[in-house]
C-alpha positions in Angstrom: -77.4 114.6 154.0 -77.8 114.4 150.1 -81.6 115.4 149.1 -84.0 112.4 148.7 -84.5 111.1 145.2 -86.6 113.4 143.2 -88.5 110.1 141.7 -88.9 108.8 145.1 -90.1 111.8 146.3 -92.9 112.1 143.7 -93.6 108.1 144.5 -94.1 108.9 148.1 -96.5 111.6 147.1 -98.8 109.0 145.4 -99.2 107.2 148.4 -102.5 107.4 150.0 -102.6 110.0 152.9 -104.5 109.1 155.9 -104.2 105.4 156.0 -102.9 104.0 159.4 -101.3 101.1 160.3 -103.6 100.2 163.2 -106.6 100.2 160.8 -104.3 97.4 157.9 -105.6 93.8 157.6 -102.4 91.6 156.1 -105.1 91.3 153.1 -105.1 95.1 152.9 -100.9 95.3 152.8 -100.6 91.9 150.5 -103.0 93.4 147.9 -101.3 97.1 148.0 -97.6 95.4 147.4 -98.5 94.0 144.0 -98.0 98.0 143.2 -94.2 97.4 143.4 -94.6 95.3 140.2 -95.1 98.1 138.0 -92.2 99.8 139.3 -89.8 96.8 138.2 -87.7 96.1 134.7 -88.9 93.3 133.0 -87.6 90.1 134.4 -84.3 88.9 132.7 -84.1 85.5 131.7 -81.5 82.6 133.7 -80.5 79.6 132.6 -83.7 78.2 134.2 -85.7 79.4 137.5 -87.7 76.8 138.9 -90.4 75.9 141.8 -89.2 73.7 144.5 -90.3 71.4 148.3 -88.1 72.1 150.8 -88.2 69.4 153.0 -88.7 71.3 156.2 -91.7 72.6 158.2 -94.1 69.8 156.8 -92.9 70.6 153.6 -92.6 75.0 152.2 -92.6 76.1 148.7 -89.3 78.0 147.3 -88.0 79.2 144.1 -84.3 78.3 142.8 -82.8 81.0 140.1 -79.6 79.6 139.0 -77.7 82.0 136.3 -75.9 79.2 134.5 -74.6 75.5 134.2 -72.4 74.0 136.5 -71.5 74.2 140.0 -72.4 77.7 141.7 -71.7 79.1 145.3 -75.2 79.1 147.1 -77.4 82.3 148.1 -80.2 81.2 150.6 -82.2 84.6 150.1 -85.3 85.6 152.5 -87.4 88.1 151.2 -88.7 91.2 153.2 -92.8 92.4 153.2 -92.6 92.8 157.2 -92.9 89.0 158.0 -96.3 89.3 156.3 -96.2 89.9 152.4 -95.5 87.1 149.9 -92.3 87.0 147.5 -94.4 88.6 144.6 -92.6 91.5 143.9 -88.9 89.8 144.1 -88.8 87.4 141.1 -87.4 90.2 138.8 -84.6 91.6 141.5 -83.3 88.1 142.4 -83.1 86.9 139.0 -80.9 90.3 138.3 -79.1 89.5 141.6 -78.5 85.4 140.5 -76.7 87.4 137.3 -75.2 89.8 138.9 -73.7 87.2 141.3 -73.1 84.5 140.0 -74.9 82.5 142.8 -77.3 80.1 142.7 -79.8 81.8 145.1 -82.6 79.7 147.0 -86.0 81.4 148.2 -87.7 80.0 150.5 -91.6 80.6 151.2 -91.5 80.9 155.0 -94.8 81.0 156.6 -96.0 84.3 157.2 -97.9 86.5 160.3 -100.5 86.9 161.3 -101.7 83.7 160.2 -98.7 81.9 161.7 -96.8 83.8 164.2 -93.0 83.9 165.6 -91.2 81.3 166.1 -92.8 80.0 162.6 -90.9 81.7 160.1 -87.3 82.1 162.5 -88.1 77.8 163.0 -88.7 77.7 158.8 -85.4 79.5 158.1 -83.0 78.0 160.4 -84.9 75.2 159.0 -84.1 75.8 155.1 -80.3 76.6 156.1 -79.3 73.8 157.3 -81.4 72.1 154.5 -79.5 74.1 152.2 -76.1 73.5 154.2 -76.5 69.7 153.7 -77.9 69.8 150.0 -75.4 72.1 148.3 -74.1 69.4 146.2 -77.2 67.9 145.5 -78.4 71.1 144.3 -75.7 71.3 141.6 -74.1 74.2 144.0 -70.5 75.0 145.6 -70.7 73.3 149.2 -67.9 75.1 149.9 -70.0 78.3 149.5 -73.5 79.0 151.2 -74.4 82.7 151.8 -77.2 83.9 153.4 -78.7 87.5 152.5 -82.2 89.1 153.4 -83.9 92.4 153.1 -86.0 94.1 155.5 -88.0 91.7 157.4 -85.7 89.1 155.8 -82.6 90.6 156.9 -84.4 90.2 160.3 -84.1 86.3 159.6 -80.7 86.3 157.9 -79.1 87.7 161.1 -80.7 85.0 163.4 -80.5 82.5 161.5 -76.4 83.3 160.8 -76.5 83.6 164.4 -77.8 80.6 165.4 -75.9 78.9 162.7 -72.6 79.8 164.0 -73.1 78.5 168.0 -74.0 74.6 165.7 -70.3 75.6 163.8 -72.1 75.9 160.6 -70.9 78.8 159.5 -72.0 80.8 156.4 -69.2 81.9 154.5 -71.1 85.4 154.7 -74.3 87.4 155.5 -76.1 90.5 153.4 -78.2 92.7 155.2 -80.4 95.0 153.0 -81.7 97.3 155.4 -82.7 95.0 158.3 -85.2 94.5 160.7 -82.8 94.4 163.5 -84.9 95.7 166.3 -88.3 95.3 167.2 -88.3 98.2 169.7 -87.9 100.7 166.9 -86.0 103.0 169.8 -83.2 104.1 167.2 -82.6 108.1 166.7 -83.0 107.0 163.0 -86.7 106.0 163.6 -87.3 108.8 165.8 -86.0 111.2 163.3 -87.0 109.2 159.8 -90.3 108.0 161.2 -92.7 109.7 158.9 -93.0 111.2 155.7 -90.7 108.2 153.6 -92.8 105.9 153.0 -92.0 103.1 155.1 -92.5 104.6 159.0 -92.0 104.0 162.7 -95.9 103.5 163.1 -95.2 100.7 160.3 -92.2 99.2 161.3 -94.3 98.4 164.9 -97.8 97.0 163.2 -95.7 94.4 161.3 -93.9 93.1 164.3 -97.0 93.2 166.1 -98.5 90.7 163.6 -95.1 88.4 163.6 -95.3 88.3 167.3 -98.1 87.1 170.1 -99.3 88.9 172.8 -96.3 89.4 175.6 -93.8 88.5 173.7 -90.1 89.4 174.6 -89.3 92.3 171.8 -85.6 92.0 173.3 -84.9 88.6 172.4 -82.2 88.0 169.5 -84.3 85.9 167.9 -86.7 88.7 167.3 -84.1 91.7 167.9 -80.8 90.5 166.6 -79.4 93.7 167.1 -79.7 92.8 170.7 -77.4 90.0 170.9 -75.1 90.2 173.6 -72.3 88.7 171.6 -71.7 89.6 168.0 -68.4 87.4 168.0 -67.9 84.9 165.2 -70.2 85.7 163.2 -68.9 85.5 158.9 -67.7 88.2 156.9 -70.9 90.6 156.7 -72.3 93.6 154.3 -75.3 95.7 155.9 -76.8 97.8 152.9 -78.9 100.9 154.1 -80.4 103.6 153.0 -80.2 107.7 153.5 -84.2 107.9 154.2 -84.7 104.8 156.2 -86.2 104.8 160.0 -84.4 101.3 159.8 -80.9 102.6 159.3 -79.2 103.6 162.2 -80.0 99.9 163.1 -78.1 98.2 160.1 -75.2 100.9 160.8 -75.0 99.6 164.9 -75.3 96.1 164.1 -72.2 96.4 161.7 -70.0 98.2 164.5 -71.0 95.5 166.9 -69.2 93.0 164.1 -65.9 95.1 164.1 -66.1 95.9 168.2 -66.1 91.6 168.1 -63.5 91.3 166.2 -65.2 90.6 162.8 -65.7 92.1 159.8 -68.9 93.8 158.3 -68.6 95.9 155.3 -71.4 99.1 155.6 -73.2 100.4 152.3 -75.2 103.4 152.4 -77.3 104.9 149.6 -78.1 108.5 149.6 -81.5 109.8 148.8 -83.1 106.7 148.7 -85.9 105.0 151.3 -86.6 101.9 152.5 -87.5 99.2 149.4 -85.4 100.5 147.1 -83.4 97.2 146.0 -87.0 96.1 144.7 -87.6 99.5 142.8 -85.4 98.1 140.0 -87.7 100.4 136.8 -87.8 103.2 138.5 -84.3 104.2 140.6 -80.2 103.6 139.7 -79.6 102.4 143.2 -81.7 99.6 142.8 -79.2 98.5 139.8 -76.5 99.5 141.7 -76.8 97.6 144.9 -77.0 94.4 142.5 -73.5 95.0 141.4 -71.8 96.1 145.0 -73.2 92.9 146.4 -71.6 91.2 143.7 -68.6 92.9 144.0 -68.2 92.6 147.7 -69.0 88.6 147.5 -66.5 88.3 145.4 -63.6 90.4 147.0 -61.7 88.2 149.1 -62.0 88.2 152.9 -59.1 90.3 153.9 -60.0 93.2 151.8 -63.8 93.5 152.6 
């Protein structure tokens, strides 16, 4: 194993000791993210980056960063924060990732735990995909082109909602997975072996599914596991991005061998050193620049040589 990242160690020193999970309030974790703001480069600017409705749900805010004129392949992009946190800290890395792309990237607002629990935000993005499927034109996008991507609890989304895409034969034309929520067990050897001391922890992982979930639910089903799906076939081309330090990774690296074992094809990135959130930690770490230009790169390979 390469040695974590020295700034990342220092970062994970900062953080207050002695704070547990079972004592957080969603207040106390949506107040403590607006940290990752000062971590952050300054915000490039787009050809425009605009508030909009999505018709779905009653109606949920989104944001739409489109990197230049004319018609663009589409990136429907849910944001992580355990089901619970707000997009606050991701208007600087999907602006970089709309350049880096190319794509005109859509995030939606899904409603978030505790105050509305699952199915609410797995209804609001199936929802906003097939919004998105059937407005790509309309949208000045490539209707030929939607791709779905998510990190963390997002990811979590992506992967059902892709799923569940595929059985209506809507199929993405691919799926990004920045270190996924895959399992709501947290039973991996990763989490067992990563689950304290790097910031984002087992004991962490489990309080934010248990304010996405009620009381008795099923922790097994795909919707809320996706690593658990019993069939992994048909799914689109597919790029799971982890990290070195991340309870979560073992999880992203089993859910990409289930692809191949079904016959498809999922591309595996792993990033030594760093810990769960780096894609947001744009100021402070060279991964977090990095992983912009891989995902680029990989979008645009063609199929056969992912």
């Amino acid at each position: 194993m390469a040695k974590l990242d020295p700034q990342l160690r220092q970062l994970i020193a900062q953080g207050k000791p002695g704070v547990r999970p079972g004592g957080l309030t969603a207040v106390d974790v949506r107040a403590a993210d607006a940290a990752v703001l000062s971590l952050q480069r300054p915000a490039p600017a787009l050809h425009s980056a605009t508030d909009l409705t999505i018709p779905v749900s009653g109606g949920l805010d989104g944001r739409m960063y489109r990197p230049a004129p004319g018609p663009l392949p589409v990136l429907l992009y849910f944001h992580g924060g355990g089901f619970v946190i707000g997009r606050q800290g991701y208007e600087r890395p999907l602006r970089e990732l709309a350049l880096a792309t190319g794509c005109l990237i859509i995030a939606p607002n899904v409603r978030l735990a505790p105050e509305h629990s699952f199915p609410a935000a797995h209804e609001d993005a199936l929802a906003c995909a097939r919004w998105a499927h059937a407005n790509a034109p309309e949208l000045a996008g490539d209707a030929s082109v939607l791709g779905i991507a998510g990190d963390s609890s997002g990811g979590n989304l992506a992967a059902a909602t892709t799923r569940a895409l595929t059985r209506e034969r809507i199929s993405p034309a691919f799926q990004v997975l920045i270190y996924p929520m895959l399992d709501a067990t947290a039973s991996s050897a990763s989490y067992r072996e990563l689950g304290t001391g790097y910031g984002f922890t087992r004991e962490k992982s489990l309080w934010y599914f248990g304010q996405y979930l009620p009381d008795g639910s099923d922790r097994r089903d795909p919707r809320i596991s996706p690593l658990l799906e019993d069939d992994f076939a048909g799914l689109p081309p597919t790029l799971v991005i982890t990290a070195e330090y991340d309870p979560l990774r073992d999880d992203g690296e089993q859910y990409a061998r289930a692809i191949r074992q079904a016959g498809g094809t999922a591309g595996l990135r792993s990033y030594d050193g760093m810990i769960h959130g780096f894609f947001q930690l744009t100021g402070l770490v060279h991964a977090a620049r990095q992983v912009q230009a891989d995902i680029a790169a990989w979008i645009t390979e063609p199929t056969g040589s992912r």
